[in-house]
TORKOL-4160 file (C-alpha; in steps of 0.2 Angstrom, whole numbers, padded with zeros to 4 digits, m for minus):
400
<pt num="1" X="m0214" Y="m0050" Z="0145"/>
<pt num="2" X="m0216" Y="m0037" Z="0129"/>
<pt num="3" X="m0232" Y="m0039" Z="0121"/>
<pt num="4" X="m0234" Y="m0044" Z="0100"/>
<pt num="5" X="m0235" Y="m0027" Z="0095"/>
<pt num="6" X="m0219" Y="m0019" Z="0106"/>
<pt num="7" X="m0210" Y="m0034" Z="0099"/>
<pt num="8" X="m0217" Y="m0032" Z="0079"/>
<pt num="9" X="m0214" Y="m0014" Z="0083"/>
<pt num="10" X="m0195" Y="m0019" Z="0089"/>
<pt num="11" X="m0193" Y="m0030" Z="0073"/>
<pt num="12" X="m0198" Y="m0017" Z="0059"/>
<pt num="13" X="m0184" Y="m0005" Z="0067"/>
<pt num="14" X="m0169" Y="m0016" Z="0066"/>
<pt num="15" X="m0175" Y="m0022" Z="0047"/>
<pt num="16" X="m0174" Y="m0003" Z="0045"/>
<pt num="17" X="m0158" Y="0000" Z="0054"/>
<pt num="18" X="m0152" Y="m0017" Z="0043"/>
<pt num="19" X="m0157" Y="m0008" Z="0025"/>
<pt num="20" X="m0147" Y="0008" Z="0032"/>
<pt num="21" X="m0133" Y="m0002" Z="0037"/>
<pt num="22" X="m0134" Y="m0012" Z="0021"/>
<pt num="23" X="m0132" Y="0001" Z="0010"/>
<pt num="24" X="m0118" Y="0013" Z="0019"/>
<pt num="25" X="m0108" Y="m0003" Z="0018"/>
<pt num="26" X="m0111" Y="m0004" Z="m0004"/>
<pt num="27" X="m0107" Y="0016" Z="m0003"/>
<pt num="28" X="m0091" Y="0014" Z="0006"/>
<pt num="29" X="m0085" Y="0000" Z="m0005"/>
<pt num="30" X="m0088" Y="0006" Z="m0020"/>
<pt num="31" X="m0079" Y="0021" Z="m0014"/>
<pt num="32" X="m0065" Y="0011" Z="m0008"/>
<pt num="33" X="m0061" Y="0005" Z="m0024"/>
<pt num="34" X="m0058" Y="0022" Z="m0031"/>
<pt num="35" X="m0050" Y="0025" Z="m0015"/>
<pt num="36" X="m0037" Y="0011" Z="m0015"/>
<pt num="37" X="m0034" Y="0013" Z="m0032"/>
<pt num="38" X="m0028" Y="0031" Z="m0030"/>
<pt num="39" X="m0018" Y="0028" Z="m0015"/>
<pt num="40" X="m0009" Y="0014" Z="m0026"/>
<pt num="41" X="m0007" Y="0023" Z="m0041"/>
<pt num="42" X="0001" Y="0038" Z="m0029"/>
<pt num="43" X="0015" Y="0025" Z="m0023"/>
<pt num="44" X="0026" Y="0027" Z="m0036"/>
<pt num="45" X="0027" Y="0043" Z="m0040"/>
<pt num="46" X="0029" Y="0047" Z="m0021"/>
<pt num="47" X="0043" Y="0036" Z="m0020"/>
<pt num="48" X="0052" Y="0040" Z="m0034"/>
<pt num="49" X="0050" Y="0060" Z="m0029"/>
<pt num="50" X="0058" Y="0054" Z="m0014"/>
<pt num="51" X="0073" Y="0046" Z="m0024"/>
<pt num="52" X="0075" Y="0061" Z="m0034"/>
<pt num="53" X="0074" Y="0074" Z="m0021"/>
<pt num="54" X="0088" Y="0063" Z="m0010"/>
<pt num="55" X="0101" Y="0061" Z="m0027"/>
<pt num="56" X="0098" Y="0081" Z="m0030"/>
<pt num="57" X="0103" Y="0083" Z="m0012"/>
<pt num="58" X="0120" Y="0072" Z="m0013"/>
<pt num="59" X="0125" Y="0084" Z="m0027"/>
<pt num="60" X="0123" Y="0099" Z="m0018"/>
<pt num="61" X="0134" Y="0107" Z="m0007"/>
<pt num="62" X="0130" Y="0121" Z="0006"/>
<pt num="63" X="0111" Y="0122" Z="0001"/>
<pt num="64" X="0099" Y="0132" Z="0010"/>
<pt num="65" X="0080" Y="0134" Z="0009"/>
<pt num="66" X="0067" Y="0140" Z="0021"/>
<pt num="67" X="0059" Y="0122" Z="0022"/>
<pt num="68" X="0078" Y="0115" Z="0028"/>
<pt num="69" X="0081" Y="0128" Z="0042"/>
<pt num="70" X="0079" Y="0124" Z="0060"/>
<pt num="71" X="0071" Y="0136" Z="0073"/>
<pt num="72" X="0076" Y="0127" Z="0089"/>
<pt num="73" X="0073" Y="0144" Z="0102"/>
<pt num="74" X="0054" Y="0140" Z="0096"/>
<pt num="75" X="0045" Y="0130" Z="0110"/>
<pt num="76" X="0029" Y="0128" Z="0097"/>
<pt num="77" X="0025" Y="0112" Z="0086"/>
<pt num="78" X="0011" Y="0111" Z="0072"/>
<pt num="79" X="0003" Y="0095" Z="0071"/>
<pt num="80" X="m0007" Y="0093" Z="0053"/>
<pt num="81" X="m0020" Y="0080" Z="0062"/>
<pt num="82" X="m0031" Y="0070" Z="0046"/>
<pt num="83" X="m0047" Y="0061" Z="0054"/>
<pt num="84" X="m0065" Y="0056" Z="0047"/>
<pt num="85" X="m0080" Y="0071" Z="0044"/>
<pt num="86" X="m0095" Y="0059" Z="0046"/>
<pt num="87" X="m0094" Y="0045" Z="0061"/>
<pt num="88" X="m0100" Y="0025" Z="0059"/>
<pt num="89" X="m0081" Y="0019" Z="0055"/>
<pt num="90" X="m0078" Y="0010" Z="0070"/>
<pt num="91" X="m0064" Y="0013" Z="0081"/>
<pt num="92" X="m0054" Y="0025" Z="0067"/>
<pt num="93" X="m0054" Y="0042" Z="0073"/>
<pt num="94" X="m0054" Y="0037" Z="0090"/>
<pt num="95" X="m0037" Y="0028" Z="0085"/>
<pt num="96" X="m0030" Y="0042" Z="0076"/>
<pt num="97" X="m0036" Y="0054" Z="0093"/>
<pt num="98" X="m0027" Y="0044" Z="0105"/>
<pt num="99" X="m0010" Y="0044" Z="0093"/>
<pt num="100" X="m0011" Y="0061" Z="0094"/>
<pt num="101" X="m0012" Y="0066" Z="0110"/>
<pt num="102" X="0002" Y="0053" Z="0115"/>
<pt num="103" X="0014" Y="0063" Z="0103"/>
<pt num="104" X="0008" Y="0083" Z="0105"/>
<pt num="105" X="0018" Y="0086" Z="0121"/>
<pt num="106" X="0007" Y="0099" Z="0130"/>
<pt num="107" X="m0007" Y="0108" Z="0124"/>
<pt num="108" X="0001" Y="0124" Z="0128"/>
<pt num="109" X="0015" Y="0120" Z="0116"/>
<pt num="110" X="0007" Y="0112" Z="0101"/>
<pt num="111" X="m0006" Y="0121" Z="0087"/>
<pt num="112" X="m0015" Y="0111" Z="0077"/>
<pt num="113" X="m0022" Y="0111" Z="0059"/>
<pt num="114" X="m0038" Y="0097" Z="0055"/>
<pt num="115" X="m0046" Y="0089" Z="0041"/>
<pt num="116" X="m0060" Y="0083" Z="0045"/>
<pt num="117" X="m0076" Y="0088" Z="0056"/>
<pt num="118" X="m0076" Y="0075" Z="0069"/>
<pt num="119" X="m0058" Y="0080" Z="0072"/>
<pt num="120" X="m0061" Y="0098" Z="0074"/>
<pt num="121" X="m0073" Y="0094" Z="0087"/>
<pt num="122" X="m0064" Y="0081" Z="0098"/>
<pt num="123" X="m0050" Y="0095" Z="0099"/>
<pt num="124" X="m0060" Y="0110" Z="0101"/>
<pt num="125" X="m0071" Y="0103" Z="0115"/>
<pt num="126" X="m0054" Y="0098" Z="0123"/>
<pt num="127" X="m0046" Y="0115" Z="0124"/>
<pt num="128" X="m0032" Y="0113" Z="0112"/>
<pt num="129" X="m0030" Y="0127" Z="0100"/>
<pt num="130" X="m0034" Y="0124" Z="0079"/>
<pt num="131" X="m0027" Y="0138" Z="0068"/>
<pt num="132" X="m0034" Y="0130" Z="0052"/>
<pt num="133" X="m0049" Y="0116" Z="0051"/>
<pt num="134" X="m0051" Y="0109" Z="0034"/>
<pt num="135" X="m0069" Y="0102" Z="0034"/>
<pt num="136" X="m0080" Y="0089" Z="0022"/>
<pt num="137" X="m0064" Y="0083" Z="0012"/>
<pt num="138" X="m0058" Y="0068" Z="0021"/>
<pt num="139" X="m0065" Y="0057" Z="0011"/>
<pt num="140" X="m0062" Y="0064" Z="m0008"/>
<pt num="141" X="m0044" Y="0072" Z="m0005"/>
<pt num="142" X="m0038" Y="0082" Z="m0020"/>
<pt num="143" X="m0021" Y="0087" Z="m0025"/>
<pt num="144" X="m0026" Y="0106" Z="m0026"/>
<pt num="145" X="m0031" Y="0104" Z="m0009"/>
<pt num="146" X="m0014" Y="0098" Z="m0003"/>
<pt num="147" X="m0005" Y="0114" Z="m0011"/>
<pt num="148" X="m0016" Y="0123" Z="0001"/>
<pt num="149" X="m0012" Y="0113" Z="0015"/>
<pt num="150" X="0005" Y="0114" Z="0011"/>
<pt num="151" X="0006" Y="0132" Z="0008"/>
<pt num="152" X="m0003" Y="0133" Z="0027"/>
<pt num="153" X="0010" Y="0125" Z="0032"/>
<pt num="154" X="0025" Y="0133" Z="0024"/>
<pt num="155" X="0016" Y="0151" Z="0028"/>
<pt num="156" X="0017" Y="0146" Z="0045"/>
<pt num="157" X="0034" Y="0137" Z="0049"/>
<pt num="158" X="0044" Y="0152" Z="0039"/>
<pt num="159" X="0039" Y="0164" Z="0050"/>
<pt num="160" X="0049" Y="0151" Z="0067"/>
<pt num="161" X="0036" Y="0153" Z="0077"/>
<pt num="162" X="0037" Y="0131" Z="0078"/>
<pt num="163" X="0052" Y="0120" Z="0077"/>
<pt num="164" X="0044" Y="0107" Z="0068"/>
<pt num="165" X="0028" Y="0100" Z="0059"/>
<pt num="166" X="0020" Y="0084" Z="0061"/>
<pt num="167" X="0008" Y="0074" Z="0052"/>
<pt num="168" X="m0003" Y="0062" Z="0059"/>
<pt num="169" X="m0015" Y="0050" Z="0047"/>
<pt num="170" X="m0020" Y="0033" Z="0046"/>
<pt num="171" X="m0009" Y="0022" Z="0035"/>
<pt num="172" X="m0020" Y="0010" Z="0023"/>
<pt num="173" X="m0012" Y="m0007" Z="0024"/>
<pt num="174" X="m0028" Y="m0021" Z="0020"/>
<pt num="175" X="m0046" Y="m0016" Z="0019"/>
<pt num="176" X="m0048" Y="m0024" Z="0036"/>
<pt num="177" X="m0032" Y="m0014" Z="0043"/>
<pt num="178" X="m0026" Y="0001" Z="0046"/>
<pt num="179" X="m0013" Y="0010" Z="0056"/>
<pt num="180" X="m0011" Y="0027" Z="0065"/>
<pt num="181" X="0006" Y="0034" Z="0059"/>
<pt num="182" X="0016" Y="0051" Z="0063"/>
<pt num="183" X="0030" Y="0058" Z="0054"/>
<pt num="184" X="0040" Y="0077" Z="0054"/>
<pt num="185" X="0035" Y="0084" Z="0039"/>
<pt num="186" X="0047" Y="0100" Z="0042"/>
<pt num="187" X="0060" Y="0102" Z="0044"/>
<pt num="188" X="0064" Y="0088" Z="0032"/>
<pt num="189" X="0075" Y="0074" Z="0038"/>
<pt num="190" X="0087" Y="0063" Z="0030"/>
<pt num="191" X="0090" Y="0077" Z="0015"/>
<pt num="192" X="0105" Y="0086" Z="0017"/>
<pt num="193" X="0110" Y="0077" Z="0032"/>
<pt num="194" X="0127" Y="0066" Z="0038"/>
<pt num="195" X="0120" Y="0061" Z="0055"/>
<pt num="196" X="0117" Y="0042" Z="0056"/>
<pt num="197" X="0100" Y="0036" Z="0054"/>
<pt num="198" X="0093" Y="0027" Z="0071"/>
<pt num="199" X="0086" Y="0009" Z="0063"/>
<pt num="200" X="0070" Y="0005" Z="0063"/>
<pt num="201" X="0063" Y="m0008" Z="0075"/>
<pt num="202" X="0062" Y="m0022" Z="0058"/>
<pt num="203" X="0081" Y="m0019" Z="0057"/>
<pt num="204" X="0084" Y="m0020" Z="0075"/>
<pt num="205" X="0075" Y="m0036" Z="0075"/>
<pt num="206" X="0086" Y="m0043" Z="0063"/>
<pt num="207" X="0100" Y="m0038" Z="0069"/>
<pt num="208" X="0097" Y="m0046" Z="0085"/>
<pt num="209" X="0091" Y="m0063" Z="0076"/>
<pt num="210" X="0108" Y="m0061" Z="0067"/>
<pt num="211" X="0117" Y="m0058" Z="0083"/>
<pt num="212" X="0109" Y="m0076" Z="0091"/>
<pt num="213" X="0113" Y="m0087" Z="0077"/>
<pt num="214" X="0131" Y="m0081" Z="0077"/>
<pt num="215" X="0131" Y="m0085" Z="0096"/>
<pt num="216" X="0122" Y="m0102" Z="0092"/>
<pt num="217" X="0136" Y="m0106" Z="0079"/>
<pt num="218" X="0148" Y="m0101" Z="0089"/>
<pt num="219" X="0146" Y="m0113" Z="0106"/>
<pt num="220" X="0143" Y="m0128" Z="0093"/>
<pt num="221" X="0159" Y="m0138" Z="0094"/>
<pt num="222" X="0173" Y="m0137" Z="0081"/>
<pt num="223" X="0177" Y="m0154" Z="0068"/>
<pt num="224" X="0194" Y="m0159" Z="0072"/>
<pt num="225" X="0206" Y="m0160" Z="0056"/>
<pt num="226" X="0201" Y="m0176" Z="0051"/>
<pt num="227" X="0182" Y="m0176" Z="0051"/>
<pt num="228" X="0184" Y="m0159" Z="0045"/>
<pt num="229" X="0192" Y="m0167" Z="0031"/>
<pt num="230" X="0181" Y="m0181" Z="0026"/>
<pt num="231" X="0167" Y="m0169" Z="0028"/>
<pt num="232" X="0177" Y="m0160" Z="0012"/>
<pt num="233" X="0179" Y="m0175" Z="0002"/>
<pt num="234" X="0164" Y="m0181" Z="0006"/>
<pt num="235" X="0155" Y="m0162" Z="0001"/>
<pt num="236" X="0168" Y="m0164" Z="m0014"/>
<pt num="237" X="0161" Y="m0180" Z="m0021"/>
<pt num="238" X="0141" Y="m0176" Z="m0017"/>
<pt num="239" X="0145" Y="m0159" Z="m0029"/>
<pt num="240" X="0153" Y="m0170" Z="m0041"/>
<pt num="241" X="0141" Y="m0180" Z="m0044"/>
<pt num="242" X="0126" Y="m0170" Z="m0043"/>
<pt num="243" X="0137" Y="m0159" Z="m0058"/>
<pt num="244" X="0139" Y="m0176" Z="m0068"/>
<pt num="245" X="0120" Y="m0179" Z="m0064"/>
<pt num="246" X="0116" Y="m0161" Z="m0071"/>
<pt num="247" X="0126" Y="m0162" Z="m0085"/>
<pt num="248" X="0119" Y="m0181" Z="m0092"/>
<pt num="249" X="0102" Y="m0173" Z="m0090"/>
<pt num="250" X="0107" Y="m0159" Z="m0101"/>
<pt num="251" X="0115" Y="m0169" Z="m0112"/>
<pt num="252" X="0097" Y="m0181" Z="m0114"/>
<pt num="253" X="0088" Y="m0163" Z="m0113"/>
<pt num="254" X="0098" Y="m0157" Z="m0130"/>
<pt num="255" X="0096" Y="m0173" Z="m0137"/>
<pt num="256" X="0076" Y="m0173" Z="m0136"/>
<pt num="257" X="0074" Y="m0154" Z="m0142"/>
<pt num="258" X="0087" Y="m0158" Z="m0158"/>
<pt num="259" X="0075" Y="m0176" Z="m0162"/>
<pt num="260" X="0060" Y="m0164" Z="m0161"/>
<pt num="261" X="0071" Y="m0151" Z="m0171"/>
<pt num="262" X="0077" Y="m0161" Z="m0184"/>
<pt num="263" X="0058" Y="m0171" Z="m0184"/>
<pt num="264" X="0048" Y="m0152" Z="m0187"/>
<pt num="265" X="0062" Y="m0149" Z="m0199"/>
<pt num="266" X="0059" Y="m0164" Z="m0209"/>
<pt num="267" X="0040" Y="m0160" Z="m0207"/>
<pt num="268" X="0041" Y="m0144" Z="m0214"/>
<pt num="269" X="0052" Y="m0148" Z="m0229"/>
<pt num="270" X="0039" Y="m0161" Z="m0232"/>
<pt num="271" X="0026" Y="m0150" Z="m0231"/>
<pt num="272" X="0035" Y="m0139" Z="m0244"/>
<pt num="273" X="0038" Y="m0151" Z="m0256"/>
<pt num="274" X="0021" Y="m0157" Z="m0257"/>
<pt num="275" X="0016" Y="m0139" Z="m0260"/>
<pt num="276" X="0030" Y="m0134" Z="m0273"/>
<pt num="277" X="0023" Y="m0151" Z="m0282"/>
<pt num="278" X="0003" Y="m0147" Z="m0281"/>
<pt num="279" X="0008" Y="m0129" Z="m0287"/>
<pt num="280" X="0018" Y="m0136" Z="m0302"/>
<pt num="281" X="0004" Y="m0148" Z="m0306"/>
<pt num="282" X="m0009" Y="m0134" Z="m0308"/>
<pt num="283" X="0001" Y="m0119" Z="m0315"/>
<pt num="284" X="0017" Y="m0129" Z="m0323"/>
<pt num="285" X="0036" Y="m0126" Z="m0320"/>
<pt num="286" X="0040" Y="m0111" Z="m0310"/>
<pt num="287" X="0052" Y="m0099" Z="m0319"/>
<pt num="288" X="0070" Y="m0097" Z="m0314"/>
<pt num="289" X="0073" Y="m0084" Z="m0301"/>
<pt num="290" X="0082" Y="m0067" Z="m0307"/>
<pt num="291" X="0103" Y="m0066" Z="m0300"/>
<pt num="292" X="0102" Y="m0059" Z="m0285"/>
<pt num="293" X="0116" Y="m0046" Z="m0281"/>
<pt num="294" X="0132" Y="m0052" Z="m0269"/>
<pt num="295" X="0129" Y="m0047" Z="m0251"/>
<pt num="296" X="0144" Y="m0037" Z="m0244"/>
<pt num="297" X="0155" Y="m0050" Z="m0234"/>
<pt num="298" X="0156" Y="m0046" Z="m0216"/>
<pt num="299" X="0173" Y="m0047" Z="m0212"/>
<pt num="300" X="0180" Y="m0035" Z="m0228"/>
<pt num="301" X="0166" Y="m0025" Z="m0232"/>
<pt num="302" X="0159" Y="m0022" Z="m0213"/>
<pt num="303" X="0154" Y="m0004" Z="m0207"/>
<pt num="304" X="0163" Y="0003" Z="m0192"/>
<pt num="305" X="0148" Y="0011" Z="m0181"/>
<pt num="306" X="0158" Y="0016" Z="m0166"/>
<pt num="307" X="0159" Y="0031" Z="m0171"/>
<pt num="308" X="0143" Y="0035" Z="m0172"/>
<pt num="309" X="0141" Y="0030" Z="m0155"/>
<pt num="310" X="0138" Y="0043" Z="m0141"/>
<pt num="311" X="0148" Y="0040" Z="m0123"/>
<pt num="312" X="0135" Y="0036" Z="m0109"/>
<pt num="313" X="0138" Y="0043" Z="m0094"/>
<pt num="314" X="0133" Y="0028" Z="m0080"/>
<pt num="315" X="0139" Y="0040" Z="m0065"/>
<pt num="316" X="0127" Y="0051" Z="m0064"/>
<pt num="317" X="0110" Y="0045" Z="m0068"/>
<pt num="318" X="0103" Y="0066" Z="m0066"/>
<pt num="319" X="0108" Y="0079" Z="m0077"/>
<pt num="320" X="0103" Y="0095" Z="m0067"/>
<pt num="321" X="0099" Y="0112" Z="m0076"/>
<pt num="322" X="0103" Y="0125" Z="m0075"/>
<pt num="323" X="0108" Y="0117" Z="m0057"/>
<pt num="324" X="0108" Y="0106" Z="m0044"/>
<pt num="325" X="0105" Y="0119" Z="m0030"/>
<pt num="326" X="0090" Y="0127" Z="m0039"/>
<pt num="327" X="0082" Y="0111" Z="m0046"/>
<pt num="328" X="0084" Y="0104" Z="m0028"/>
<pt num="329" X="0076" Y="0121" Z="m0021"/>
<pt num="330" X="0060" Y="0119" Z="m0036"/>
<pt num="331" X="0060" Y="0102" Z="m0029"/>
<pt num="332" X="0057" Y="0104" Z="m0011"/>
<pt num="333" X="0041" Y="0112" Z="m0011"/>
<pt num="334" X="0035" Y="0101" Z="m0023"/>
<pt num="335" X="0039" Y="0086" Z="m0012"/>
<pt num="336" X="0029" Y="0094" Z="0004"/>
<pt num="337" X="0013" Y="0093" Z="m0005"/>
<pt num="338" X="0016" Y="0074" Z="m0013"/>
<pt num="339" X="0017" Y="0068" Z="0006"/>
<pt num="340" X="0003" Y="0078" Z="0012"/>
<pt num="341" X="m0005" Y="0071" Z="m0004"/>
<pt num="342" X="m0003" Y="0054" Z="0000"/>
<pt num="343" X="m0005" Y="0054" Z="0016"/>
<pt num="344" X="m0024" Y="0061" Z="0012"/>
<pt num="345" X="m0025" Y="0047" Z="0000"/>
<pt num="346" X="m0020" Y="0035" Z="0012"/>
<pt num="347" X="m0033" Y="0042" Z="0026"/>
<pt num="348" X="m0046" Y="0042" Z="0014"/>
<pt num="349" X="m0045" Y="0025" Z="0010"/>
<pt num="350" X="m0041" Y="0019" Z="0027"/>
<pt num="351" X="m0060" Y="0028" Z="0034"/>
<pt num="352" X="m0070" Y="0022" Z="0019"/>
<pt num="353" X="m0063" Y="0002" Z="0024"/>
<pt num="354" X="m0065" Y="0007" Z="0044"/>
<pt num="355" X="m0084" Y="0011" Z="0038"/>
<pt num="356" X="m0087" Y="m0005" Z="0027"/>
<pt num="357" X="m0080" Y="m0016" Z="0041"/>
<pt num="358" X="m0092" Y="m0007" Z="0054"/>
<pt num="359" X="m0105" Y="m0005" Z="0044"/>
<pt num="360" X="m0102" Y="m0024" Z="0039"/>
<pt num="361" X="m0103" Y="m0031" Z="0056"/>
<pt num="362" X="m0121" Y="m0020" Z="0059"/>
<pt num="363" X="m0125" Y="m0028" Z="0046"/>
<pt num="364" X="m0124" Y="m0044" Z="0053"/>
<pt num="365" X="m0130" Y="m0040" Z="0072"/>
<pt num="366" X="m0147" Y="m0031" Z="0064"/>
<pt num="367" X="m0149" Y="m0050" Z="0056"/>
<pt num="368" X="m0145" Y="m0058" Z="0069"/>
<pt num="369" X="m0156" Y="m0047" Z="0082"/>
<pt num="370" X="m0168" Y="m0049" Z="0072"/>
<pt num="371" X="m0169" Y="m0068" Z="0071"/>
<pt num="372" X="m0171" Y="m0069" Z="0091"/>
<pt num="373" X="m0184" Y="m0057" Z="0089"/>
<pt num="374" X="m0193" Y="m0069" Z="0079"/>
<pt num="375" X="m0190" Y="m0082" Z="0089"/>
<pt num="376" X="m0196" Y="m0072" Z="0104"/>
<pt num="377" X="m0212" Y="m0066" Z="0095"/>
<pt num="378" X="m0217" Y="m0085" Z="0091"/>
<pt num="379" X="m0213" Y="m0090" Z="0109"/>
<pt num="380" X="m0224" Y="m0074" Z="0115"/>
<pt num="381" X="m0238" Y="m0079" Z="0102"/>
<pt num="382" X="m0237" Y="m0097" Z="0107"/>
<pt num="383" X="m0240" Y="m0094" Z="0125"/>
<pt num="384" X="m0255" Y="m0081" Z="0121"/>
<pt num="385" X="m0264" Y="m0095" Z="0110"/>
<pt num="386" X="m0262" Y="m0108" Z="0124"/>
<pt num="387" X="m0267" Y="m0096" Z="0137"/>
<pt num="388" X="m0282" Y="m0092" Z="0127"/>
<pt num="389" X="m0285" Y="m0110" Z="0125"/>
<pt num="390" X="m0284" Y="m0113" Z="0142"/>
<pt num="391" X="m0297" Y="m0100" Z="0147"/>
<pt num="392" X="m0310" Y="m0109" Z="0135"/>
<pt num="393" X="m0308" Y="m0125" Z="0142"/>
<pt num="394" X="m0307" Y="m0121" Z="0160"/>
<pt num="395" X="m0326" Y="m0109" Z="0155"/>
<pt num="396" X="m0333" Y="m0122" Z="0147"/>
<pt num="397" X="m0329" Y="m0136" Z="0161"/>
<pt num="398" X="m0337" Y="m0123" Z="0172"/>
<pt num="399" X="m0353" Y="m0125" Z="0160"/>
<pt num="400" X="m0355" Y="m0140" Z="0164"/>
């Protein structure tokens, strides 16, 4: 069994591990705050760039720009890889780690670039090749940063050495969860493109839920003419009545709000009266009011205004100058770096609530080591003082 001092000694080293514990958890919430409120306020300005930069492409015809060209004879990919710098998050580089090497295909093939230390690391000491690391930013991205990145990544897919670029980051969903995601940043799909869309697994679900109730329906047996019938008349009447229903309460409805109406009304003139009399008592009879000129009658003297009116164009909600093609071809570049940048936004925010959660439940095991310490020093101490007692007893019988 320890003795009191290993076990005081065990006791002041969890408290302290507690304090640390403690306070990474206040850190990373407060940061995840800022965090989350940046990757929010990013949403819909990266959505409706999206928008825009798909209605500039349906007006276009025959476009082309380096970030849309395909370079199949490459056998390369660039993978753009977003992990944590410091460790104590939990499972969430780990997670993103094991995402990535189920997409990158071999190592041979794939080149990566890394944000983040602990990611330049797992990679490096694993033999794959990094052509760019990005280190100490993970969790304060910043939008010049992203041009960077995204000028890495344009520098290096213009010259076809890959046939695509990927992007793989954590996607914030709750402060308790967050998911590893991959998408093709380049070349871009959907954007100049008539091939069908593969559904997503949501709209394959419901298609399939769609596709057993029609099944259900259709094996239910079918209401011969005359119960079809009196299930009319008798669908008839129940809609009937539940319109003559509605339309009493309307009626009582109109009737309240004009009682209360005409009541306020009647209030209100009242109100006025006695006023108009206490005025006249103080300051006498008020003078006549001056003629007012006649107002211009509606019907004869009205002003024709359509003419001033301008034709709105509900077609086309874009005007595009000087062009579609070059506003589309200014676009695109700036649409690479609004997905870089929210995908860092998102990573930041999912690593800074991956390390309140873990540094949360340390929280709690410290506290509750510590507790069963207690108990096991008062246990230890117990059993010393009754030994000791013991001895006394036993020497003093011996005494005697």
């Amino acid at each position: 069994m320890a003795s009191l001092q290993d076990i005081r000694r065990r006791i002041r080293s969890v408290k302290s591990i507690q304090q640390i514990t403690k306070a990474m958890k206040m850190v990373a919430a407060a940061r995840l705050r800022r965090a989350q409120s940046a990757a929010v306020a990013n949403k819909p300005y990266a959505d409706k760039m999206a928008e825009v930069v798909e209605s500039v492409a349906a007006n276009v015809v025959d476009f082309k720009h380096p970030l849309l060209e395909t370079y199949d004879a490459a056998e390369k990919e660039l993978f753009l890889i977003i992990a944590a710098d410091k460790g104590l998050a939990g499972a969430y580089s780990s997670n993103i780690f094991k995402e990535a090497v189920r997409h990158i295909p071999d190592k041979e093939k794939a080149d990566l670039v890394v944000i983040g230390r602990k990611t330049e690391e797992h990679f490096r000491n694993r033999g794959y090749h990094i052509v760019k690391e990005y280190l100490g930013v993970s969790e304060r991205p910043t939008f010049e940063l992203a041009k960077q990145i995204a000028a890495e990544l344009t520098t290096r897919y213009e010259t076809g050495e890959y046939k695509a670029v990927h992007i793989i980051y954590a996607r914030f969903v709750s402060s308790m969860v967050n998911v590893p995601e991959v998408f093709q940043l380049l070349p871009f799909e959907g954007i100049m493109s008539d091939e069908e869309v593969e559904p997503t697994r949501l709209e394959k679900a419901s298609a399939f839920i769609e596709h057993l109730k029609a099944a259900t329906l259709a094996k239910l047996p079918k209401p011969g003419p005359q119960s079809y019938d009196e299930m009319i008349e008798a669908m008839e009447a129940k809609e009937a009545a539940e319109a003559e229903r509605a339309e009493d309460e309307a009626a009582e409805k109109a009737a309240a709000e004009a009682a209360k109406e005409a009541a306020a009304a009647e209030a209100e003139k009242a109100k006025e009266e006695k006023a108009a009399k206490e005025l006249e008592e103080k300051f006498g009879p008020l003078p006549p009011l001056p003629d007012m000129p006649e107002l211009p009658n509606e019907e004869t003297d009205s002003i024709d205004f359509s003419a001033y009116e301008e034709p709105i164009n509900t077609e086309e909600p874009y005007i595009f100058v000087p062009n579609a093609d070059e506003v589309l071809g200014a676009l695109l570049p700036q649409y690479l770096v609004t997905m870089i940048y929210a995908a860092q936004l998102q990573a930041a925010a999912s690593e800074l609530s991956s390390r309140m959660t873990a540094m949360s439940s340390a929280t709690d095991n410290a506290q509750e080591l510590t507790r069963k310490l207690d108990l096991l020093y008062n246990k230890v101490r117990q059993a010393n003082i009754t030994r000791e007692i013991t001895e006394i007893v036993g020497g003093a019988e011996a005494l005697k």
